[in-house]
C-alpha positions as CSV (number, residue, x, y, z in Angstrom):
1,X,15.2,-16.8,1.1
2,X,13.2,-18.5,-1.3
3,X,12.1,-17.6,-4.7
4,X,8.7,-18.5,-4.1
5,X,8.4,-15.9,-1.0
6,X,10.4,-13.5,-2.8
7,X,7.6,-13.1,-5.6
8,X,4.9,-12.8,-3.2
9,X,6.5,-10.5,-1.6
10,X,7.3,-8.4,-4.7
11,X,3.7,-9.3,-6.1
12,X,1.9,-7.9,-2.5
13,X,4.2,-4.8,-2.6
14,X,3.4,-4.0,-6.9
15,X,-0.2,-4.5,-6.1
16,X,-0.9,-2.8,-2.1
17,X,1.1,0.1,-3.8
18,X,-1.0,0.3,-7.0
19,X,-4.0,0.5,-4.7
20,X,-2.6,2.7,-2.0
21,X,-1.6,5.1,-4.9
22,X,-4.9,4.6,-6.5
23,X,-7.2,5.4,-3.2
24,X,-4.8,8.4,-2.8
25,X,-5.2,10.2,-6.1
26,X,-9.3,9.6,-5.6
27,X,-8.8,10.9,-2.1
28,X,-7.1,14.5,-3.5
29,X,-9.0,14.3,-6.3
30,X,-11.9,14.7,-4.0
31,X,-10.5,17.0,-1.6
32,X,-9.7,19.1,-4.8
33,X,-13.2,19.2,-5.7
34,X,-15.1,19.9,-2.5
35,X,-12.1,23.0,-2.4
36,X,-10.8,21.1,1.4
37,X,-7.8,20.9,2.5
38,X,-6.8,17.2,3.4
39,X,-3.9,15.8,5.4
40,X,-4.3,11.8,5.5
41,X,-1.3,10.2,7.3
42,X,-0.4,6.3,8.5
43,X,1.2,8.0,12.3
44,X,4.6,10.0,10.8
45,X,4.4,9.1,7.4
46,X,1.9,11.2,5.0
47,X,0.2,9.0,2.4
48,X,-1.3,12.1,0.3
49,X,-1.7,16.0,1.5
50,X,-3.5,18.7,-0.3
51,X,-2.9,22.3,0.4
52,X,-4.7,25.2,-0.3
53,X,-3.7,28.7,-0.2
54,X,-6.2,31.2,-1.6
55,X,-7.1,29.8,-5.0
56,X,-3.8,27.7,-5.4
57,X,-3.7,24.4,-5.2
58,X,-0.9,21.7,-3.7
59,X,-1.1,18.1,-3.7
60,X,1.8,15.8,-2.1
61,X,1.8,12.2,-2.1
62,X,4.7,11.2,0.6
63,X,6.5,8.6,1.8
64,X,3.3,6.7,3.3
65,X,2.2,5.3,-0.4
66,X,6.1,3.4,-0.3
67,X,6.0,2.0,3.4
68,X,2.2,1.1,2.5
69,X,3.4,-1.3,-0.2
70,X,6.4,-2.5,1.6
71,X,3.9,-3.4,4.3
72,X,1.4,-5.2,1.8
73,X,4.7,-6.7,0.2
74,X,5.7,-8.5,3.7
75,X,1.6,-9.2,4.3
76,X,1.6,-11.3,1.2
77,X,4.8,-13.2,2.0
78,X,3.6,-14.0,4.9
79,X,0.5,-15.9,3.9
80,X,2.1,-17.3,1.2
81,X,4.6,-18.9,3.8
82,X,2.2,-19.9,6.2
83,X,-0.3,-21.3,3.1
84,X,2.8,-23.2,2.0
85,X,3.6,-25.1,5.4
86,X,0.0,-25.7,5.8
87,X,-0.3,-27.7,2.5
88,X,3.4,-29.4,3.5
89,X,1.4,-30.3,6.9
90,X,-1.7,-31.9,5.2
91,X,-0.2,-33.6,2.3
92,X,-0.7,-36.9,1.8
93,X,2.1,-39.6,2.0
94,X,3.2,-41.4,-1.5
């Protein structure tokens, strides 16, 4: 694997899970203001869940926020491979 694909793929995972974790917290925050109870999932894997139980309070954020950036992380690698073999393609000749 290449070095080059190897940093997009790190720099897409850093960044998707910085903003997965980001619209997580604002989505408890939220729930823990209205007083809801929110469950927000991606199919098996929970992304943030906030409980409540008469004036207590849980917030979990799961396993959902890690496969979120792993997903961004293989996104970004991606692109940058395909945007790589399309400037390769349309290079000029010396």
């Amino acid at each position: 694997m290449r070095p080059r694909f190897v940093r997009a793929f790190v720099l897409g995972a850093v960044a998707s899970g910085l903003l997965a974790y980001a619209l997580a917290a604002t989505v408890a925050v939220l729930a823990q203001s209205g007083g809801r109870a929110v469950d927000v999932r991606l199919g098996p894997l929970v992304l943030v869940a906030v409980q409540r139980a008469g004036t207590a309070t849980a917030t979990t954020f799961g396993s959902g926020l890690l496969a979120a950036a792993v997903l961004g992380g293989v996104v970004n690698a991606l692109v940058a491979a395909l945007l790589a073999r399309r400037l390769r393609r349309h290079r000029p000749m010396p």
